[in-house]
GUBARO-219424 format. One line per 5 residues: their letters; for each residue x, y, z of N, C-alpha, C. Coordinates in Angstrom, 3 decimals. Layout:
BEGIN
a> X:Y:Z:X:Y:Z:X:Y:Z ~ ...
//
This chain:
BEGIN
xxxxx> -8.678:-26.525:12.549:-9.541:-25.568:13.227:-11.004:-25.845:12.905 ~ -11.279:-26.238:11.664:-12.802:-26.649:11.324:-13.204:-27.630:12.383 ~ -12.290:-28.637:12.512:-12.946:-29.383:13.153:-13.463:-29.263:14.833 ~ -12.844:-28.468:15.249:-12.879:-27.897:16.377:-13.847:-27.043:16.709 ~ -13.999:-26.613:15.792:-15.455:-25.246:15.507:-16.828:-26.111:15.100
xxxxx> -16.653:-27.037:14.457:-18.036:-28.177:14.255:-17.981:-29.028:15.739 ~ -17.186:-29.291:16.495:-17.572:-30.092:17.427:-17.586:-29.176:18.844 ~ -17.798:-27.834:18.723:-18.251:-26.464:19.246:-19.541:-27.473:19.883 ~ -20.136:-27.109:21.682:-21.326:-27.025:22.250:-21.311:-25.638:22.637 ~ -22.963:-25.264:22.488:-22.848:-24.344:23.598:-23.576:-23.189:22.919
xxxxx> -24.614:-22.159:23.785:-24.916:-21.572:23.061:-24.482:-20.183:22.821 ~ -23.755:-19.595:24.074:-23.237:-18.300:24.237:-21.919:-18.435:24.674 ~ -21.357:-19.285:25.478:-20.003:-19.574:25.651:-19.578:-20.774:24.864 ~ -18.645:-21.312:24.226:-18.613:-21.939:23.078:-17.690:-23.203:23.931 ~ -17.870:-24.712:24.183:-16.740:-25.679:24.851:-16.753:-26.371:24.356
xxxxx> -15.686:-27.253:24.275:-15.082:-28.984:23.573:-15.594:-29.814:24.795 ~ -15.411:-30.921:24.428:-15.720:-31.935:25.067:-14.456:-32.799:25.016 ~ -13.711:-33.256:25.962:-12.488:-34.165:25.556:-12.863:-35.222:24.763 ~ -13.700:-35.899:24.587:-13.964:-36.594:23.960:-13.727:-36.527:22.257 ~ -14.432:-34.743:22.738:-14.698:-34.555:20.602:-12.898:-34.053:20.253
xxxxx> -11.664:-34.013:21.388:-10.402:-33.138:20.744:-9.278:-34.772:20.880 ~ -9.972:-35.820:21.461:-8.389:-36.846:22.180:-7.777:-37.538:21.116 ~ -8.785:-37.554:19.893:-8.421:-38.335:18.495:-7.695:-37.400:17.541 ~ -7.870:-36.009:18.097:-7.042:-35.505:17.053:-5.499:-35.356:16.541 ~ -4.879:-36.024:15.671:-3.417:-36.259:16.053:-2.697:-34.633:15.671
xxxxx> -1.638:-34.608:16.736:-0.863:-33.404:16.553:0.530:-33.732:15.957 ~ 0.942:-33.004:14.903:2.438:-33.452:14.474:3.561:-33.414:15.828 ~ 4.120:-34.049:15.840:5.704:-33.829:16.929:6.101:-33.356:15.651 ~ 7.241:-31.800:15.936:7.695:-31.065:15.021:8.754:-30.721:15.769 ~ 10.094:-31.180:15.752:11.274:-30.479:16.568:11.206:-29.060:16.510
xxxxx> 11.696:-28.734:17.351:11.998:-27.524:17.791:12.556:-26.414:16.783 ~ 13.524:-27.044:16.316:14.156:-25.997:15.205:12.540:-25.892:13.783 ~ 12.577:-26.975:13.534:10.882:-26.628:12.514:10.055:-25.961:13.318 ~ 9.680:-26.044:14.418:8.814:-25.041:14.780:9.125:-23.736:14.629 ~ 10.284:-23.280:15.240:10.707:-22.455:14.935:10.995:-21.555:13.572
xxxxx> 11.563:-22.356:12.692:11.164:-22.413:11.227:10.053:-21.914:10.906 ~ 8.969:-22.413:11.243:7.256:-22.321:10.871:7.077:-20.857:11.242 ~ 7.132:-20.723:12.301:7.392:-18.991:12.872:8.092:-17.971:12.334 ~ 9.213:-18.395:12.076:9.814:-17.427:11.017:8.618:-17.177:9.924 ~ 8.710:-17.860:9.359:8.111:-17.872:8.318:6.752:-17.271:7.902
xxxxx> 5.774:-17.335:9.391:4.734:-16.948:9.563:5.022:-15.350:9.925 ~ 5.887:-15.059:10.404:6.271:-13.898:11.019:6.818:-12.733:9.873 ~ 6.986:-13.543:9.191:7.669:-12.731:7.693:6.574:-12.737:6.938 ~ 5.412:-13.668:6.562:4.574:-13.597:5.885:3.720:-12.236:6.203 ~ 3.607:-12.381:7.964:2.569:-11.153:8.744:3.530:-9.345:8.455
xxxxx> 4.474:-9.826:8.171:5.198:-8.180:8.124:4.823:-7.662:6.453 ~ 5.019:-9.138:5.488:4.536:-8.780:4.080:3.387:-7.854:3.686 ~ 2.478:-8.848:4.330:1.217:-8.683:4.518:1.067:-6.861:4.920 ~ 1.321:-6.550:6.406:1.126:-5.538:6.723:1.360:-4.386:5.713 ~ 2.849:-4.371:5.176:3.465:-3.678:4.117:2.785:-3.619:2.884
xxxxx> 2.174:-4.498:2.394:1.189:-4.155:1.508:-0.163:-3.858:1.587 ~ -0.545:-3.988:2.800:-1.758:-2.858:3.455:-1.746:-1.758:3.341 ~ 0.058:-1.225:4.389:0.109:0.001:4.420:0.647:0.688:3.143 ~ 1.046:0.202:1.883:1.250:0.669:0.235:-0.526:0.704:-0.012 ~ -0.992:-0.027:-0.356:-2.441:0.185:-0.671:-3.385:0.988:-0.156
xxxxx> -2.984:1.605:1.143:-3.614:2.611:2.034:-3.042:3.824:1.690 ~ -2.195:4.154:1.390:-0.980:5.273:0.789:-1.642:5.382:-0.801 ~ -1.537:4.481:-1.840:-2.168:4.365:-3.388:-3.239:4.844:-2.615 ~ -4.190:4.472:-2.183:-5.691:4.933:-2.182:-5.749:6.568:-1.972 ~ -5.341:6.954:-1.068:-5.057:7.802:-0.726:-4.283:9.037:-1.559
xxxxx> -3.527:8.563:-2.534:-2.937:9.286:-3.271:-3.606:9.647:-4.421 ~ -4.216:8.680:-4.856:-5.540:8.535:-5.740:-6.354:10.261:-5.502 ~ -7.156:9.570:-4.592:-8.122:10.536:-3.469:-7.386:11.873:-3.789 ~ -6.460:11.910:-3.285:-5.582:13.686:-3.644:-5.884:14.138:-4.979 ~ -4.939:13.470:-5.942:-5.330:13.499:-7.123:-6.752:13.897:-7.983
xxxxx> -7.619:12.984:-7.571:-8.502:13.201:-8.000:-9.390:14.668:-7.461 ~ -9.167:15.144:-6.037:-9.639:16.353:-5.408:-8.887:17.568:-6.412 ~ -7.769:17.299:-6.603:-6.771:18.011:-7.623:-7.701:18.689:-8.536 ~ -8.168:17.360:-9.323:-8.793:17.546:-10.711:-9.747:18.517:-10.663 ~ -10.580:18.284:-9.229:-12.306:18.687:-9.104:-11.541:20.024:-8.635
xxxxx> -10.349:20.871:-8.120:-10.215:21.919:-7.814:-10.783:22.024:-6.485 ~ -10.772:20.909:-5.825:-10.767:20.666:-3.840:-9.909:20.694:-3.677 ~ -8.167:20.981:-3.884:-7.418:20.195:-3.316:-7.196:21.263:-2.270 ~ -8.352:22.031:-1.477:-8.312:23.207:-0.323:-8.888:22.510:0.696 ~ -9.609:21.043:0.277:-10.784:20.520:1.069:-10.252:19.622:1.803
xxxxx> -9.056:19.065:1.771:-8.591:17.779:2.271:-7.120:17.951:2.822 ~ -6.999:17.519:3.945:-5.209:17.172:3.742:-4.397:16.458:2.825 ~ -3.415:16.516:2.449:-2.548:16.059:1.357:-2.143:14.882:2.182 ~ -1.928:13.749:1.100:-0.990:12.594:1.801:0.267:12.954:2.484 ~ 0.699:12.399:3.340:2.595:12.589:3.821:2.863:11.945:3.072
x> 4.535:12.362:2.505:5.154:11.328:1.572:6.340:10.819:2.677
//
């Protein structure tokens, strides 16, 4: 992708030039590895999400807590569990 983004023209719409993409070699990857690769990417992106949405929940629970302490806890909605 770097290289593609350095051999970027253009000043508001961004284009390649065939020239700057015909050398670039692409793996041949059968079908089942591609597929593979996807899995894989696809499981990484659900990880990912899932520990967004735990760290958004901790923060949040935090936040309660701490309103707790200060004697707000009238000021805020409570997390859903």
């Amino acid at each position: 992708m770097a290289l593609l983004t350095i051999n970027q023209t253009g000043s508001i719409i961004s284009s390649l030039n065939i020239r700057d993409i015909e050398d670039i070699e692409i793996p041949g990857l059968s079908k089942v590895e591609q597929e593979r690769i996807g899995t894989e990417v696809k499981e990484a992106d659900v990880q990912v999400q899932e520990k967004i949405e735990n760290a958004k929940k901790e923060y949040l629970e935090k936040y309660q807590d701490i309103y707790i302490q200060m004697g707000l806890n009238q000021s805020f909605n409570p997390v859903a569990n």
